[in-house]
C-alpha positions as CSV (number, residue, x, y, z in Angstrom):
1,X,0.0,0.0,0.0
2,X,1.2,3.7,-0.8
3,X,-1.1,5.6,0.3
4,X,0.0,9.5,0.3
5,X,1.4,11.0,3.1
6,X,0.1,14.7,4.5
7,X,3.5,16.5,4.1
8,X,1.8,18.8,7.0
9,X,1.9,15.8,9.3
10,X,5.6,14.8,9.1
11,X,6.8,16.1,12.2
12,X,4.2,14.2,14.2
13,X,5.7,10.9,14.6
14,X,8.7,12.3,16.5
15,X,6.4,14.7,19.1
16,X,3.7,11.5,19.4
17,X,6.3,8.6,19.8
18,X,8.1,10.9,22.8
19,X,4.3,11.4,24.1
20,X,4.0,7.9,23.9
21,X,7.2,7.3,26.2
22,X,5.9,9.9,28.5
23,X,2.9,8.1,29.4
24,X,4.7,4.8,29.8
25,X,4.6,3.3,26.6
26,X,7.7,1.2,25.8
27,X,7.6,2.0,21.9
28,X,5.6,3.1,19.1
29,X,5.3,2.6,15.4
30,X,3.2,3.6,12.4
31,X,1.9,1.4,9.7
32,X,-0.8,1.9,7.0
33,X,-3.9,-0.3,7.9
34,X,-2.8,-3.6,5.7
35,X,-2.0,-6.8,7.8
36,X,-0.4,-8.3,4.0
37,X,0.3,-12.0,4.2
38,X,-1.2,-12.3,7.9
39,X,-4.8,-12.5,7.0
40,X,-3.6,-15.7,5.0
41,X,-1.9,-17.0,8.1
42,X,-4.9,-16.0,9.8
43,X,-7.7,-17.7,7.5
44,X,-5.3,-21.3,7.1
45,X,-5.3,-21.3,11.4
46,X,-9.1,-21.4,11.4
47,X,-9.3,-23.7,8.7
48,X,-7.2,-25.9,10.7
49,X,-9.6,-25.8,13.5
50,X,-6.5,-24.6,15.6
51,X,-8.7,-22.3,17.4
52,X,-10.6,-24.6,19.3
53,X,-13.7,-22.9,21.2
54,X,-12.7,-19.8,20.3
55,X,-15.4,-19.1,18.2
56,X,-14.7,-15.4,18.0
57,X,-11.7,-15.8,16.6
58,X,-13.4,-16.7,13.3
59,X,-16.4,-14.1,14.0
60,X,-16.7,-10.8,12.3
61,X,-15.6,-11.3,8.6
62,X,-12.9,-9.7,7.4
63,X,-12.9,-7.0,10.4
64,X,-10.1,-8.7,11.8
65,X,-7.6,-8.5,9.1
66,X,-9.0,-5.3,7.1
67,X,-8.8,-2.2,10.0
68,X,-10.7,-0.4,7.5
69,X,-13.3,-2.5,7.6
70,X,-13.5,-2.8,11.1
71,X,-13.1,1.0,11.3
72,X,-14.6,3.1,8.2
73,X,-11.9,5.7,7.2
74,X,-8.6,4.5,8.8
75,X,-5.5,5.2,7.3
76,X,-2.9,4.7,9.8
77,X,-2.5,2.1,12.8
78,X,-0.5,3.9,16.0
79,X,0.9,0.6,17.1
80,X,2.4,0.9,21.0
81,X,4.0,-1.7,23.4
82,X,4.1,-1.5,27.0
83,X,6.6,-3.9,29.1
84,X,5.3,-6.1,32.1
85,X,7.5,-8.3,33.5
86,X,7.9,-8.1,37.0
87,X,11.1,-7.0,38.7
88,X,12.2,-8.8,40.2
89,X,11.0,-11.9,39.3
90,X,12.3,-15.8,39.5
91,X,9.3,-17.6,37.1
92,X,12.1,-20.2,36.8
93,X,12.3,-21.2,40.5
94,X,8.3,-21.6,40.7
95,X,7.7,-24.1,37.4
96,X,10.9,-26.5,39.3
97,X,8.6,-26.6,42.3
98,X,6.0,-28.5,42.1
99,X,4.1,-27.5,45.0
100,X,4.0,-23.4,43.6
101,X,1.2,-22.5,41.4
102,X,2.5,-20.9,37.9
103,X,0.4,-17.4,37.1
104,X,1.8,-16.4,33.7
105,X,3.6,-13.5,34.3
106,X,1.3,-11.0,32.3
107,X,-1.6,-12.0,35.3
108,X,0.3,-11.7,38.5
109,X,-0.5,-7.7,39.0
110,X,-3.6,-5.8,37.6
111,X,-5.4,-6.1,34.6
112,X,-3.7,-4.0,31.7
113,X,-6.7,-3.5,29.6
114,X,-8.1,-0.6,31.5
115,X,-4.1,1.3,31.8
116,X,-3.8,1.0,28.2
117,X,-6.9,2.1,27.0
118,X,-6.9,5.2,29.1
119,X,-3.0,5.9,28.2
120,X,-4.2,5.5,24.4
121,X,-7.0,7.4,24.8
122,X,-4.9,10.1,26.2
123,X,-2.3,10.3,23.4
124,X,-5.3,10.5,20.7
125,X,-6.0,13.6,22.6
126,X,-2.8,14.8,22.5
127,X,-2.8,14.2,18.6
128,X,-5.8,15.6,18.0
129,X,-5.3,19.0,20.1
130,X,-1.9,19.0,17.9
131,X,-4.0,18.1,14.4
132,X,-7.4,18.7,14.7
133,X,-9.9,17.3,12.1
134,X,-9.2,13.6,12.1
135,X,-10.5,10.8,13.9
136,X,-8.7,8.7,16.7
137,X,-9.9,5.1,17.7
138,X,-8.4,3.0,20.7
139,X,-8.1,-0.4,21.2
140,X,-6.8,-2.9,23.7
141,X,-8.2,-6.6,23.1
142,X,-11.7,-4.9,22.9
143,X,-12.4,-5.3,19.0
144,X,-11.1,-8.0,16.3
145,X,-7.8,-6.8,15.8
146,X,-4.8,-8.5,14.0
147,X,-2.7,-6.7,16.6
148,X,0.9,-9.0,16.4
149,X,0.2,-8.2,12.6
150,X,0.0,-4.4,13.0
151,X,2.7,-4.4,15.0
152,X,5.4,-6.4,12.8
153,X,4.2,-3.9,10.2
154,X,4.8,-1.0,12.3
155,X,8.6,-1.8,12.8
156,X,7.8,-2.8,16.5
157,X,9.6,-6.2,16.0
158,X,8.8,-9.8,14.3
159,X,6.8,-12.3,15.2
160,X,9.1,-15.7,16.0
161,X,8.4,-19.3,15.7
162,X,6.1,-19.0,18.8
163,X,4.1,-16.6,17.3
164,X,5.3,-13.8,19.7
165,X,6.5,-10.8,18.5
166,X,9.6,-10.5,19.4
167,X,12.1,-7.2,19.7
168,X,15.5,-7.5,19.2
169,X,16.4,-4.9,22.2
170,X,13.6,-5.8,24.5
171,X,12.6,-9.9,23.6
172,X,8.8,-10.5,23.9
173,X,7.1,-10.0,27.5
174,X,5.0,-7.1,26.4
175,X,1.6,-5.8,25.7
176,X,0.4,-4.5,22.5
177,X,-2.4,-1.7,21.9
178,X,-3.5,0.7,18.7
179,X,-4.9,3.5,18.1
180,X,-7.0,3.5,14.7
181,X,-6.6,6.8,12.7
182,X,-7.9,8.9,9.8
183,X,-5.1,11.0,10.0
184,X,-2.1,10.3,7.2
185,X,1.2,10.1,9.1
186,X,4.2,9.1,8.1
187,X,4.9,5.4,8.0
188,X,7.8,3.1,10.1
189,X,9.0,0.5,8.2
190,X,8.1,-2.9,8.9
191,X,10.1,-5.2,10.3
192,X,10.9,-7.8,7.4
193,X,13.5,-10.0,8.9
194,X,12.9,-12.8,11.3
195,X,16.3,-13.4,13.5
196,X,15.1,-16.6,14.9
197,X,17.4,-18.3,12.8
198,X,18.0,-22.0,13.0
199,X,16.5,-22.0,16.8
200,X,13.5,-24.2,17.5
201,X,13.9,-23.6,21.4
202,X,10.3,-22.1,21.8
203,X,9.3,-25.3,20.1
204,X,10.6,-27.8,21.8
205,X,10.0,-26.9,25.7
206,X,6.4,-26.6,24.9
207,X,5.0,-28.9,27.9
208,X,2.1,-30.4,25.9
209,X,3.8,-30.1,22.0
210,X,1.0,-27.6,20.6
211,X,3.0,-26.5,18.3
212,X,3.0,-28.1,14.4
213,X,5.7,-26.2,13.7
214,X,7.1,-22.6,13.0
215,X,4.0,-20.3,13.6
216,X,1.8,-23.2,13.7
217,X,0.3,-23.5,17.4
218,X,-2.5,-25.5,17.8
219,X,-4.4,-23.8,20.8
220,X,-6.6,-26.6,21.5
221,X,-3.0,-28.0,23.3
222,X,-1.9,-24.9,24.4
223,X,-1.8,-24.4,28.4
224,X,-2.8,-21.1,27.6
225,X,-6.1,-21.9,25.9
226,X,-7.0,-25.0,28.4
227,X,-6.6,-23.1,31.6
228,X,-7.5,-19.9,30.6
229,X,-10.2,-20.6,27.1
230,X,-11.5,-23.9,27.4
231,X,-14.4,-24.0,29.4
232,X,-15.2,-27.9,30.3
233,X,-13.2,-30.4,30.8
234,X,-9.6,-30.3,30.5
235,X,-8.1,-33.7,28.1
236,X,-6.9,-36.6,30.2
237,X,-3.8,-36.8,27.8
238,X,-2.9,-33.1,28.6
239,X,-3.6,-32.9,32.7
240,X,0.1,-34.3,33.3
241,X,2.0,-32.3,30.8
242,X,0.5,-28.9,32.5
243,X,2.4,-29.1,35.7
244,X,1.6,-26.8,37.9
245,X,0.8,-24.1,35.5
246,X,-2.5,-23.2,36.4
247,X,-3.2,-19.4,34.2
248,X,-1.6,-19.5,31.2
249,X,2.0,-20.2,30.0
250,X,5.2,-18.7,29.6
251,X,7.9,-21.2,29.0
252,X,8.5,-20.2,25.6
253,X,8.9,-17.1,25.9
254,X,11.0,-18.3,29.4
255,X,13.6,-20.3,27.2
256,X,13.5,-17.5,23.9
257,X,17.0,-16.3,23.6
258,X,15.7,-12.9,23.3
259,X,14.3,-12.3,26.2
260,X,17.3,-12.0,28.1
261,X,17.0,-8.4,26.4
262,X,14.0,-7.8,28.2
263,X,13.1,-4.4,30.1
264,X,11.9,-5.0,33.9
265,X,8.5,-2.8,34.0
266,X,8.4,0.5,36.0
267,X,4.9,0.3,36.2
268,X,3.8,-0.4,39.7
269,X,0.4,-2.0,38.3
270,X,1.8,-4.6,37.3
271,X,3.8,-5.9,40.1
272,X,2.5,-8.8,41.6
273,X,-0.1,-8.7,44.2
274,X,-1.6,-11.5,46.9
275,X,1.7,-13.4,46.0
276,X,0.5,-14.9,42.6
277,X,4.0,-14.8,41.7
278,X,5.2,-17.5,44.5
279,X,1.8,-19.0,45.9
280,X,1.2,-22.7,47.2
281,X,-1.4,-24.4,44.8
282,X,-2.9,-25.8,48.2
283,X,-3.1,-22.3,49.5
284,X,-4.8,-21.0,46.5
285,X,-7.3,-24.3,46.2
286,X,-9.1,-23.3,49.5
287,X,-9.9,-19.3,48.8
288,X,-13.3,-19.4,48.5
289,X,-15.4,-18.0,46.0
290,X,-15.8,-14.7,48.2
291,X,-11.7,-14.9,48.8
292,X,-11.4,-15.6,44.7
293,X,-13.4,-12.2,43.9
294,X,-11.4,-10.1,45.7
295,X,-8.2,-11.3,45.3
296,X,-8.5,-11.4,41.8
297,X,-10.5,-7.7,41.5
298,X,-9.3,-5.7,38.6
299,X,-6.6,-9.2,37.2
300,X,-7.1,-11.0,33.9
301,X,-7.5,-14.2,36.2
302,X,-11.2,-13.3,36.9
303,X,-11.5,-14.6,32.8
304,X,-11.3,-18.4,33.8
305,X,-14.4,-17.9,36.6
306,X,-13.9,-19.3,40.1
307,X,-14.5,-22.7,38.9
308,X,-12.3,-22.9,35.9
309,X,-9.8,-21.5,38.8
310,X,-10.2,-24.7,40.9
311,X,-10.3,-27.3,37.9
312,X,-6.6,-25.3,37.2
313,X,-5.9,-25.5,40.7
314,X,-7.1,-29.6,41.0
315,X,-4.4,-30.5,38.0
316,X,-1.5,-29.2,39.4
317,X,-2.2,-30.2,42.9
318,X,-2.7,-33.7,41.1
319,X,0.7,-33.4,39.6
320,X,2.2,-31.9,42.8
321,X,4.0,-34.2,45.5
322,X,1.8,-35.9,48.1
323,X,2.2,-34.3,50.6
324,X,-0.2,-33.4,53.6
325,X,-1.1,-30.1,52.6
326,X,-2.0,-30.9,48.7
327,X,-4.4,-34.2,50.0
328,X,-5.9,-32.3,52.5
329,X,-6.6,-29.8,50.3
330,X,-8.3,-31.6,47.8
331,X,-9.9,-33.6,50.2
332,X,-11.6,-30.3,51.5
333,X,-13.2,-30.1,47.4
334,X,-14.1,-33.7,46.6
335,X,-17.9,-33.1,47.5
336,X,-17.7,-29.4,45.8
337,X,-21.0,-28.4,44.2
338,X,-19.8,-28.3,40.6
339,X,-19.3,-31.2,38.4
340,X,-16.5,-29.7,36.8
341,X,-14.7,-29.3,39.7
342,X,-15.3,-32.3,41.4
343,X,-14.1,-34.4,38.2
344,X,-10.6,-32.8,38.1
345,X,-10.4,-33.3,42.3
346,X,-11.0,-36.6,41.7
347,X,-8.7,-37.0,38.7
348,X,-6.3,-35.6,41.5
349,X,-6.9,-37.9,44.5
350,X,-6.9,-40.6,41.9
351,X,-2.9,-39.4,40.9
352,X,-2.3,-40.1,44.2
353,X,-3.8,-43.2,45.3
354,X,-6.5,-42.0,46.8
């Protein structure tokens, strides 16, 4: 696509990518609203039926690959990225014991979705009261977006084997958000080359081998997807290979060479809270529902519901040692109220003998 640039406009990318960093925002790019070969990529995963129950992912038409069609007018994508990894932080020392519960990293602190979109919102404004007359959109997981697309095309980095994006000064433990615009800025230029070279690390550490290959993950195996997606029953075949992950997944990212390059985050949001970084799964198997809602208030672990919490919860325990503390503890939910829940304890106390 070269769609003219507003000559008037070209010394906005340098005044909104140093807004951008005053807010918090770890980087910025601009990219015209094309995702190229991606909505390919895209179409030949759902055809797969890689998506599993994510319906949604196959909703809304072309929306999802064609910005324009999702937003009448765009011309630009603002593509941002915002760091999260907590600092400091040992995710190595919890998945080697086997009595920790593993929160993906992204989880342990507040939800981002509501920073973001606020921080977007306010650097629209600041474009707009710098170049009136054009229209600003925001988005942070709220709309079908193609958002590891825009950002590859927006020079932000490329997307590696694992289907990360990935940047060569700061790895891959980061959030992405965009901001939708009518306005004709000046372009970055996208970020061609993939320097994953002959490494399949990402690959081959996967706990329950959901990947096909390069870029090809099947999410219906993906720890990710069962404890966090799926919304019955977790496979038989899989329940072992999870471990004591019990929200999502981050070994490979964990092993990616890259990401020894990546930024600690200043922001204080983010930093974990109720010890989600380093909690006992027996600890966390007897909150209750009440204890569950407010520990969790304003985190992206509210998604899997209280019971998908405790079916998470029941696997690792029934992959943890047996000890006192882990029977006991599921003991305490054999007789729980939901079937779910009570299949998975027992899946457990079966592990163990019991």
């Amino acid at each position: 696509m070269t769609e003219t640039t507003d000559p008037n406009l070209s010394h906005l990318p340098d005044m909104i990518d140093k807004w951008a960093r005053d807010l918090g925002f770890s980087d910025l790019g601009i990219t015209y609203p094309d995702t190229g070969v991606h909505a390919q990529h895209l179409q030949q995963w759902l055809d797969d039926g890689f998506h599993g129950e994510m319906g949604y992912m196959a909703d809304h038409g072309d929306k999802r690959y064609t910005p324009r069609s999702l937003v009448e007018g765009t011309r630009r994508v603002i593509s941002v990225r915002l760091d999260y990894l907590p600092a400091p932080d040992s995710p190595a020392q919890v998945l080697t014991d086997p009595e920790k519960a593993y929160v993906t990293r992204y989880a342990v602190g507040r939800d981002y979705h509501k920073l973001m979109r606020k921080r977007l919102a306010t650097l629209a404004k600041k474009i707009d009261e710098a170049v009136s007359g054009f229209e600003y959109r925001a988005f942070v997981d709220s709309a079908p977006v193609l958002e590891r697309a825009l950002a590859q095309r927006a020079g932000l980095g490329w997307i590696g084997k694992n289907n990360m994006v990935i940047h060569p000064k700061a790895g891959s433990f980061f959030f992405l958000g965009e901001i939708f615009t009518s306005a004709p800025l000046p372009v970055n230029e996208p970020f061609e080359k993939e320097h994953c070279g002959s490494c399949t690390a990402c690959l081959d550490i996967c706990p329950t081998d959901a990947f096909e290959g390069p870029h090809r993950l099947d999410a219906r195996k993906c720890i990710s997807y069962l404890t966090i997606e799926l919304s019955g029953s977790i496979p038989l075949e899989l329940r072992e290979k999870m471990g004591n992950r019990v929200f999502g997944c981050d070994d490979c990212q964990l092993v990616c060479p890259w990401n020894k390059f990546s930024k600690p985050t200043a922001e204080t949001d983010f930093q974990p809270r109720h010890g989600l970084d380093n909690a006992e799964l027996a600890t966390l198997f007897l909150w209750t529902e009440e204890e569950f809602l407010k520990r969790t208030e304003g985190s992206a672990i509210r998604r899997t519901g209280y019971q998908g919490w405790l079916r998470n919860l029941a696997v690792g325990l029934g992959n943890a040692p047996s000890t006192i503390p882990v029977i006991e503890a599921l003991k305490q939910r054999a007789d729980h109220p939901s079937e779910l829940v009570r299949e998975h304890v027992q899946w457990a106390l079966a592990r163990h003998g019991l």
